[in-house]
Each structure stands twice: as structure tokens, then as C-alpha cells.
C-alpha positions in Angstrom: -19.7 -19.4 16.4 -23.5 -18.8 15.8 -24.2 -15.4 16.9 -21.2 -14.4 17.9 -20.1 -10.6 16.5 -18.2 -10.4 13.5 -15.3 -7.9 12.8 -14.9 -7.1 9.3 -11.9 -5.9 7.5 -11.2 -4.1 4.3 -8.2 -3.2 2.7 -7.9 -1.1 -0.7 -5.0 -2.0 -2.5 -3.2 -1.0 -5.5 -5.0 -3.4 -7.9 -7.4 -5.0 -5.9 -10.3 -5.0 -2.6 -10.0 -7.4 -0.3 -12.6 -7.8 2.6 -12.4 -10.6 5.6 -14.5 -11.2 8.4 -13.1 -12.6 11.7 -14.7 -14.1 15.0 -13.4 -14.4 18.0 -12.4 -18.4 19.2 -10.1 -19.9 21.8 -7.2 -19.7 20.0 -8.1 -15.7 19.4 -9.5 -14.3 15.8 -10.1 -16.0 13.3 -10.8 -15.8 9.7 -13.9 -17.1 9.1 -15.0 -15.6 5.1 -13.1 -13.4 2.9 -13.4 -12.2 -0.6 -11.1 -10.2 -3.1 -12.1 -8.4 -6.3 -9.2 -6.8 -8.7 -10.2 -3.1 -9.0 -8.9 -2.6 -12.5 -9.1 1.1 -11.5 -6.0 2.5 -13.6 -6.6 5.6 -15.8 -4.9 8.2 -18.2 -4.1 11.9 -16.1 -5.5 14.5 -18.1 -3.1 17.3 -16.2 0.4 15.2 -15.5 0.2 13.1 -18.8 2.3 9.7 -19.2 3.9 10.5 -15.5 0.7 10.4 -13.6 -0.6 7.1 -11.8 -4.3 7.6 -11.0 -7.1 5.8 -10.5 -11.0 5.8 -10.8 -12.4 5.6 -7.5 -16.1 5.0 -9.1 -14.2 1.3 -10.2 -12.7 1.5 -6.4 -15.9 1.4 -4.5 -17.7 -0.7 -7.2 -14.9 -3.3 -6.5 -15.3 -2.8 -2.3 -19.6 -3.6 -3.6 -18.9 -6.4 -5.3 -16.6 -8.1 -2.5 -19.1 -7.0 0.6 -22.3 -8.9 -1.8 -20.4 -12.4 -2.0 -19.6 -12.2 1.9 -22.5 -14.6 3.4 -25.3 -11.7 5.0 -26.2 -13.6 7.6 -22.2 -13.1 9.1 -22.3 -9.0 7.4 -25.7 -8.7 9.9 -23.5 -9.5 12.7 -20.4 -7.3 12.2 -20.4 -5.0 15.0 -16.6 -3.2 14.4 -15.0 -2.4 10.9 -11.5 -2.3 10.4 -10.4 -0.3 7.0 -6.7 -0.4 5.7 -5.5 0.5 2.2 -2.6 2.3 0.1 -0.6 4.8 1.8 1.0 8.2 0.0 -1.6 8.9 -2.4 -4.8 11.4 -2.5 -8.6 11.7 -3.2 -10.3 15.0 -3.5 -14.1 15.6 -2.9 -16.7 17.7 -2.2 -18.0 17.2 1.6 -21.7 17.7 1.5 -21.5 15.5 -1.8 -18.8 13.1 -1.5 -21.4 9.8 -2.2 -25.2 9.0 -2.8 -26.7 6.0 -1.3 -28.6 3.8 -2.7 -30.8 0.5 -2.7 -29.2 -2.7 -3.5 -30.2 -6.4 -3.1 -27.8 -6.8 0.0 -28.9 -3.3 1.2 -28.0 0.0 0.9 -24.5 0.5 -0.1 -22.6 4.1 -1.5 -21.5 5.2 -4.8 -19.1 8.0 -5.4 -20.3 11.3 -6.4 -18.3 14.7 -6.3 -15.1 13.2 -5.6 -11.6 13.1 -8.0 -9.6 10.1 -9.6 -6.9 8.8 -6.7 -3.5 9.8 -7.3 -1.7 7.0 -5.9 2.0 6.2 -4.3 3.2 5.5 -8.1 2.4 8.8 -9.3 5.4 10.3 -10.9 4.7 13.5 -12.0 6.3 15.7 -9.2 9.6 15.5 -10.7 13.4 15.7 -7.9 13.8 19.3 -9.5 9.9 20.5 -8.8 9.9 18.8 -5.4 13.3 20.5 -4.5 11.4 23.6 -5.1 8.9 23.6 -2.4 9.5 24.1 1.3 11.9 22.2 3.9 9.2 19.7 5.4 9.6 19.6 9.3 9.1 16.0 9.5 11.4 12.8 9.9 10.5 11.1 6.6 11.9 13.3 3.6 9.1 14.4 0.9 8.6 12.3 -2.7 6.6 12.4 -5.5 3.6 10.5 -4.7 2.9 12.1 -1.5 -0.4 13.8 -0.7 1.1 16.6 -0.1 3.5 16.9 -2.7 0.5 16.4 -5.3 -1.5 19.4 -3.8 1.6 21.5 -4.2 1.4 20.2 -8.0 -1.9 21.2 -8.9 -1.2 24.4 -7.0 1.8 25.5 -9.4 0.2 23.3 -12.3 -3.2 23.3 -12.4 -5.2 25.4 -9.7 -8.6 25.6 -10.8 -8.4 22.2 -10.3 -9.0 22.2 -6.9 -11.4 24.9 -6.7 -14.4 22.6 -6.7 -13.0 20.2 -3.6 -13.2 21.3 0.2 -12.3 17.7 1.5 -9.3 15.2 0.3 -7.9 11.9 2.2 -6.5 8.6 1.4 -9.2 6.0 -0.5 -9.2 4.6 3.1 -9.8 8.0 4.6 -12.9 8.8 2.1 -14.4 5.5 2.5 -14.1 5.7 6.3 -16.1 9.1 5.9 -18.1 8.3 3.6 -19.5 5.4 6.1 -19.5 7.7 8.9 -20.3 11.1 6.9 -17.6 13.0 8.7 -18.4 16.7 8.4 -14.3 16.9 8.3 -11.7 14.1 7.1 -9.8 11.7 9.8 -6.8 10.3 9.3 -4.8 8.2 11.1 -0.8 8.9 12.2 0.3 6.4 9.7 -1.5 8.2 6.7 -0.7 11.6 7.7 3.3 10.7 7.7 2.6 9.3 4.5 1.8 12.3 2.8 4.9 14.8 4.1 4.5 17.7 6.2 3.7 15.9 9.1 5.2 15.4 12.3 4.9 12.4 14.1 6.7 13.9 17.5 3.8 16.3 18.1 1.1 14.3 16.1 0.6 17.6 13.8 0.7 18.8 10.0 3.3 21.6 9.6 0.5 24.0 9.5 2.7 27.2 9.8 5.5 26.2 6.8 2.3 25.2 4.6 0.6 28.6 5.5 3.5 30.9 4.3 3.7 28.9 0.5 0.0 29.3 -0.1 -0.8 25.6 0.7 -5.0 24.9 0.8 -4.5 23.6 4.4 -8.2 23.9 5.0 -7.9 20.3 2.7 -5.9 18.6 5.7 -8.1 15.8 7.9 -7.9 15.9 11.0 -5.7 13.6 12.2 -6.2 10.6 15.2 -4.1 7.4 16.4 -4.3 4.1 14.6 -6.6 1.6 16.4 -9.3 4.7 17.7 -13.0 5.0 16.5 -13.6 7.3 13.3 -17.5 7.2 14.1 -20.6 4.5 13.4 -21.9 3.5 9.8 -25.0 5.9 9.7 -26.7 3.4 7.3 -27.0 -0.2 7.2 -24.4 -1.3 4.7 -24.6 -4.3 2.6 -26.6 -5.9 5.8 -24.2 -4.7 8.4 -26.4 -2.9 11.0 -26.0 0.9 11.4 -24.1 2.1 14.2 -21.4 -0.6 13.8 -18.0 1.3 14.9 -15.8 1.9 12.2 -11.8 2.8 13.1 -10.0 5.1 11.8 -8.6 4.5 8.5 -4.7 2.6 8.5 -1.8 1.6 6.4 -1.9 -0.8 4.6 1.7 -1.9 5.3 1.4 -1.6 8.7 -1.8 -3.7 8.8 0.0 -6.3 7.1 2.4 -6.2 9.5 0.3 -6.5 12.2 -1.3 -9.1 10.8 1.8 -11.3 11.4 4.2 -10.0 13.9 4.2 -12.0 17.2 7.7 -11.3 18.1 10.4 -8.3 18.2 13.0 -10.5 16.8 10.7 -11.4 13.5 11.7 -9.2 10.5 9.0 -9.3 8.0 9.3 -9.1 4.4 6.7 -8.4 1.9 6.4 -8.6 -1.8 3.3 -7.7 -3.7 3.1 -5.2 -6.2 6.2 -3.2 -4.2 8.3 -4.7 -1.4 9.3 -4.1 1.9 11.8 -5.0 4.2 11.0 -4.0 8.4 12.0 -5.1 11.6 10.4 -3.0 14.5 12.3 -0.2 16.7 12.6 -0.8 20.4 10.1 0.5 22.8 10.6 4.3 22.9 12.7 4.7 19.9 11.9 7.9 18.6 12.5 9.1 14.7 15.6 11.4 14.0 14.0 15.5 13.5 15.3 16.0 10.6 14.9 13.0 7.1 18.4 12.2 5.6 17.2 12.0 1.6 20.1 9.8 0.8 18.6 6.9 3.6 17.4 3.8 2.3 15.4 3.3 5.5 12.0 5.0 6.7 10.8 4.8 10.2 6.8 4.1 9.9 4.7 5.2 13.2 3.1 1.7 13.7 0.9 1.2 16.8 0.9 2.4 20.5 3.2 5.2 20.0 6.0 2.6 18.7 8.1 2.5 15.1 8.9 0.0 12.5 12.0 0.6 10.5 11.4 0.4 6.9 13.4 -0.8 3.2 10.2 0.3 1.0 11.2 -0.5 -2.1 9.1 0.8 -5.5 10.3 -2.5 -7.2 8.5 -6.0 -6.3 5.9 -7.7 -8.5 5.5 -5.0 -10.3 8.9 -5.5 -11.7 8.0 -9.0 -13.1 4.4 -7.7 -14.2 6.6 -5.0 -16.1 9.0 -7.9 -17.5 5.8 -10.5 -18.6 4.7 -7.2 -20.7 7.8 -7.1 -22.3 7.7 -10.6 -23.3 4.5 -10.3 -24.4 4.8 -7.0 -26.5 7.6 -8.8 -27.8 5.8 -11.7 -28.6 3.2 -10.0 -30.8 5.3 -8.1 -32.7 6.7 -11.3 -33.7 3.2 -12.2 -35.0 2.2 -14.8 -31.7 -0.4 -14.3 -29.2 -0.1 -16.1 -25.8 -1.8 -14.7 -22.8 0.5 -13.1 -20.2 -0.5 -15.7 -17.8 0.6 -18.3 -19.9 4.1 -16.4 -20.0 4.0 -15.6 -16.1 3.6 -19.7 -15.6 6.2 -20.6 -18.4 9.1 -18.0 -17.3 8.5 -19.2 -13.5 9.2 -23.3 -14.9 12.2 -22.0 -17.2 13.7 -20.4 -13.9 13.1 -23.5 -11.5 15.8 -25.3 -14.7 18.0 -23.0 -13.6 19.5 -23.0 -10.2 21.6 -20.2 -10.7 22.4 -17.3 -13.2 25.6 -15.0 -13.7 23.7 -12.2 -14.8 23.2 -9.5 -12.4 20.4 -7.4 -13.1 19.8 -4.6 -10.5 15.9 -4.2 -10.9 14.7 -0.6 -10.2 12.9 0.1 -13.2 10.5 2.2 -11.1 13.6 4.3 -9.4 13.5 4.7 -5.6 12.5 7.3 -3.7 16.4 7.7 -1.9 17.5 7.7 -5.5 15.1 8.4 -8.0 17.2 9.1 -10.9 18.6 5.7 -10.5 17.1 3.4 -13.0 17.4 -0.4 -14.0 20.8 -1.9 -15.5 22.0 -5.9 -16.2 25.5 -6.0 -16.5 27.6 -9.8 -16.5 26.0 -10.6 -19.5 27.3 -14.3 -20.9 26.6 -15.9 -23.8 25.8 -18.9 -21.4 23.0 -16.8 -19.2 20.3 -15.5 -22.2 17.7 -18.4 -21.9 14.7 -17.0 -20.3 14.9 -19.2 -17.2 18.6 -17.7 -16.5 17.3 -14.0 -16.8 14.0 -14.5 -15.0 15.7 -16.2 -12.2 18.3 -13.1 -12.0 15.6 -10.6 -12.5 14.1 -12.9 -8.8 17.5 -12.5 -7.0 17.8 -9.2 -7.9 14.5 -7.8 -6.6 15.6 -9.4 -2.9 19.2 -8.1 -3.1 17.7 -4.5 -4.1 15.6 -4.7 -1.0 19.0 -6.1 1.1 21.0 -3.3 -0.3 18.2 -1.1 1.8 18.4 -2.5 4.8 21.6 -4.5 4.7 20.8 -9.0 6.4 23.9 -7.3 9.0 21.9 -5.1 10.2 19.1 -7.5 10.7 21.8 -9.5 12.6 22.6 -6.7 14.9 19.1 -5.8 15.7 18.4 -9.6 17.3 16.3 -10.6 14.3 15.6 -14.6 14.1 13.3 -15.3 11.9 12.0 -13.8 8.7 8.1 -13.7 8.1 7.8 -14.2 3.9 4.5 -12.4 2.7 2.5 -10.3 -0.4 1.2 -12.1 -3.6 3.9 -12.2 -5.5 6.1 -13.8 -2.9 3.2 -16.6 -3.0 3.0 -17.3 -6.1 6.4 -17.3 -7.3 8.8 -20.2 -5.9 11.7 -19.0 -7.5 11.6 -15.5 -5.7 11.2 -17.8 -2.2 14.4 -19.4 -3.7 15.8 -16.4 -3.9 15.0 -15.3 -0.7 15.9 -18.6 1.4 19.4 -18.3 0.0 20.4 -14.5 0.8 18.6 -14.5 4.7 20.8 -16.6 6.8 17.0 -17.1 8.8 14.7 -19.2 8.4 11.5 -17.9 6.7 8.3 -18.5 7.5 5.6 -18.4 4.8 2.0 -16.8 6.2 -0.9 -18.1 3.7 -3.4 -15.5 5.8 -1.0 -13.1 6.3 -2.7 -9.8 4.3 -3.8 -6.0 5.2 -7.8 -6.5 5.4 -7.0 -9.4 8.6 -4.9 -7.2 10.1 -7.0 -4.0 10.1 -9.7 -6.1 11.6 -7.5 -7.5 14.1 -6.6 -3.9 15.4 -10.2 -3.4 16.0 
């Protein structure tokens, strides 16, 4: 509606920025513009080698630039609330006096990273079961991994301390773009973050300041921490033609913005495949975590919104399984003297499965491990004669990634918990009809496909 206010939401993913504005109507928010820009962010770690996952946050907030410029500025001048979700687990360092310069663009001022780190993201590997074994018991109900905020600071403690010597300030990428907007003197995270990282317990709403203490951990680097859907602070510069002063929340999950985005009902499960996958169905009102993680459980209870719970399958293995199979067939192409473009193969290996209604091969897909049971890699076993063809393998490799995530958090428990209805989600679900194949015939539900259904509506829609 002309004039109305806009709410705008952002959400940093994995490989790309998404932004989308929303207005209020009669039928409640809607999405009125949105945008998306890949981040093509991934870098070498010069200190954890071939088992770090990090990324350039220069190519991060370049990305977040490019997205905010193509939204239309007459709708960006009337944004008066911004919502900001993005990837969970991981962990940016900077400097707090010097964490961004602003400067002049065509849309208006906008930031660019100064003194801050590369991200070290949820896929970071390089705090192995044996060095994570030898740090302290977390008091918390989710049990600690590599990947974790925390888990990584104890890394460059034993590793590679001078590291951190020149940082005061670390967070999320959400968390340092949410202060970087509002120049928090000190960090603020949201519940959902801070149980992403470890040491944290969600009962009392605080970091496990006195175990962290006695091992030497920098705790002066922890935010302070706040619940999902308050204010973080106002932007204190126009940005990109949004007015200063618009509010800005505190930073989110990403998965449970997605979630948010979608789930109308207790008795909808929701399941989401993009570059991971997750399972969840949400805990009854009051459900509190158990004190005390069992490592061996499949299932993670995330804090979600208004003091209630989701329970979680959070797999490591969803599109990023397939992206990691298209490689192979590529790599294996050119060694074989072809060239064809991995989107070619994506396209071709998605037809050559829709010929095949069904495969014996039974390929168990965790070629990124799990966090329950990291040292548990990928197998196929079943292999026929009759089952090589591309189409029988890819559509296996399909069934396999849902069954992995059903293994997790097994359809009968679903069944006991009242759920209904499954709500499908994630890029990889969307463009991949064999996976909703898949899907549609292991969930005796029926499963509802959300085209809007993404992390940057649903952080605006908290706001």
C-alpha cells in the first residue's frame, strides 16, 4: 500500500543473502520485493588447513550491498523495523571500535568490513571428537560439536592464540551485522544463537561463565545475550535509503526463522532441505530441555520463540550431498577428457532419476558425518548389476538423504506426537522432484510445498 511501513528481512546463509520486504494487508504480511545474491564467500584456513570451513565476510557484506541496491528505494525509504536471521553455530571475530567503515554509495551510505576475521561456519571440521572430548563438561542441554562458537575459541586457544589477540568482540555474521547497524559498544545475541555455540544454558538464559573461567576461556568475547523477537537498537545511519533510527531486532536462527515463517499449526512437522536438512515438530507449551545432552541423541531441542522448544533431526547431509555427488560426476567427467557444466549434470541426473521409479541400491548418505556420530561416514551396499545407471543411483542417493533424516527422528514418533501434515521447504527440496518423490512416499502425511517459505520472511515477520 502506498505509504504504508515496510519491514525488511535479511537472512545470511551458507552460500547466499537473501533480503525481503513485507507490508502489512488484510490477509496479514506480505511479501511485497525480495532479492538473493550467492555470497561465493568460501575460503582456504590458514591455521586448521583442509578441515576448516570459513568464509570471507568482506564477500558476505558485499553480497548483503548488492541485494539491499536492487530492492526498489522508494519501499527501503519506508522500512521502519529490520528483521536479521542467518547461519547458526559458527563465529566472527572483530575489533569493536573498528569492526566497519561507512561509506557513500549511490543508494546511500552502506558498511564495509574492516577489523574483523573470516567466519568460521557450522561446517567447520577442525575440532576433531578426541580434541572436543578434551575440553570441559558443558552445562547445557545440547551436547558441544565441532563447528560451535565455542568450541572454535577453545581451538585457537590450544592451537593458535596470538590469533585472537587483536579481537575484543566475536558473534554470529547475523550478530556483527546487527552491531555493526546499531554500533553496539558490546555484541547481542539472541537465545537461539547463544545455544548454538555450547556453553550456554537455555534454563537460566546464561553462558556457563564459571566452567569457562577455570579453563582459561576469553569470556570477555561472549555477547551479551537477549530473547528472539526484542530490539537490538536503531540503524545510526541511513542505510541503503532506509531512514536512521529504523529498529533493528536482535539477530536469529536461521532455522528457526524458517520455521516461523511457515508453522500455523502444532500438529505441522516441517521439513527442510537446503544445503543441510532438518526434520522438527514443536514441543508442547512448557516443555522444558533435559539438564544434561545425551551425545548419542539424534534429536536437539532448539529454544524457538516465547520461551517454547522445537525438537530437532539436524542433519549435516541435504543438498550438499548431491552438490558433493554433481562434483564427482564432473571431476570424473574431465578426467575422461569432457567438459559439461555441473548444471548441465545437476538437470541430466534429476531426468535419469524421474526413468527410474525405484532403485535397490541403498546408499546411507552421510558423507559429511553427524554430529551424534561423527565418525560415521557414507556407505552403498545392495549393489546389483541391474541398479548402476545414473538414474538408479541418483534416485537412491534422493531416498537416502530423507531416510537418514527419518532414522533421526523416526515418521512413529511424528505419529505419536499428533503430527498431520508435513510442511516440505529449502532449495534443494524445490528444485529437485525426485527428492519430493522421495519424501511423499516415506511420510504417511500429506506434504505441503511453501514457494515463500525462507529465513529472511520469517525474521521479518517476527518483527
Amino acid at each position: 500500500r502506498p505509504g504504508s511501513a515496510c519491514v525488511l528481512g535479511i537472512d545470511l546463509g551458507t552460500t547466499s543473502v537473501k533480503a525481503a520486504l513485507l507490508v502489512g494487508a488484510e490477509q496479514g504480511q506480505v511479501v511485497v520485493e525480495s532479492c538473493s545474491r550467492e555470497t561465493q564467500a568460501h575460503t582456504s584456513s590458514l591455521e586448521a588447513g583442509p578441515q576448516g570451513m570459513e568464509q570471507n565476510v568482506q564477500r558476505i557484506i558485499r553480497a548483503l550491498n548488492e541485494c539491499l541496491a536492487a530492492l526498489p528505494q522508494q519501499q527501503l525509504q519506508r522500512v521502519s523495523h529490520i528483521g536479521i536471521s542467518g547461519q547458526m553455530h559458527g563465529i566472527v571475530f572483530w575489533k569493536r571500535d573498528k569492526g566497519c567503515k561507512w561509506t557513500e554509495r549511490g543508494t546511500g551510505p552502506a558498511f564495509e568490513p574492516e577489523e574483523v576475521s573470516h567466519l568460521i561456519t557450522w561446517q567447520d571440521g577442525r575440532c576433531s571428537p578426541t580434541f572436543l572430548s578434551s575440553l570441559p563438561l558443558p552445562q547445557s542441554h545440547i551436547s558441544l560439536a565441532t563447528g560451535f562458537g565455542c568450541a572454535t575459541v577453545y581451538w585457537y586457544l590450544k592451537k593458535s592464540p596470538g590469533f585472537l589477540k587483536p579481537y575484543d568482540a566475536a558473534g554470529t555474521i547475523q550478530d556483527y551485522v546487527v552491531a555493526m547497524l546499531c554500533d553496539l559498544k558490546k555484541p547481542l545475541m539472541s537465545v537461539q544463537n547463544a545455544a548454538s555455540w555450547g556453553y550456554f544454558n537455555s534454563r537460566s538464559k546464561s553462558w556457563n561463565t564459571d566452567i569457562l573461567k577455570k579453563s582459561g576461556f576469553p569470556v570477555h568475547l561472549l555477547p551479551e545475550v537477549g530473547d528472539p523477537g526484542s530490539v537490538a537498537g536503531r540503524t545510526v545511519c541511513a542505510w541503503h535509503g532506509i531512514p536512521r533510527g529504523a529498529k533493528v531486532g536482535i539477530a536469529l536462527g536461521d532455522f528457526q526463522c524458517s520455521v516461523y515463517s511457515c508453522l500455523t499449526e502444532r500438529t505441522d512437522a516441517v521439513l527442510n532441505v537446503s544445503t543441510s536438512a532438518q526434520l522438527t515438530t514443536s514441543m508442547p507449551p512448557g516443555f522444558q530441555p533435559p539438564e544434561i545432552p545425551d551425545p548419542s541423541s539424534a534429536v536437539t531441542y532448539f529454544p524457538y520463540f516465547n520461551g517454547d522448544y522445537l525438537a530437532v533431526a539436524a542433519s549435516l547431509n541435504g543438498g550438499n550431498v548431491l552438490a558433493t555427488f554433481v562434483d564427482m560426476v564432473a571431476r570424473w567427467t574431465d578426467e575422461l577428457g569432457l567438459q559439461v557444466e555441473e548444471s548441465a549434470i545437476y538437470t541430466k541426473i534429476i531426468k535419469a532419476a524421474l526413468a527410474q521409479n525405484d532403485s535397490k541400491l541403498s546408499v546411507h548418505p552421510t558423507v559429511f558425518g553427524e554430529r551424534h556420530i561423527p565418525e560415521q561416514l557414507a556407505s552403498v551396499t545392495n549393489i546389483a548389476v541391474s541398479d548402476l545407471s545414473l538414474g538408479h543411483v541418483t534416485r537412491a542417493l534422493c531416498r537416502g538423504i530423507v531416510e537418514n533424516l527419518c532414522s533421526m527422528l523416526p515418521v512413529q514418533r511424528l505419529v505419536e506426537t499428533g503430527v498431520r501434515r508435513v510442511l516440505g521447504s529449502g532449495n534443494a527440496l524445490a528444485r529437485n522432484e525426485v527428492l519430493r518423490q522421495e519424501v511423499e512416499r516415506i511420510f504417511p502425511f500429506p506434504v505441503v510445498y511453501g514457494k515463500d517459505v525462507d529465513a529472511a520472511v520469517g525474521a521479518a515477520m517476527v518483527m
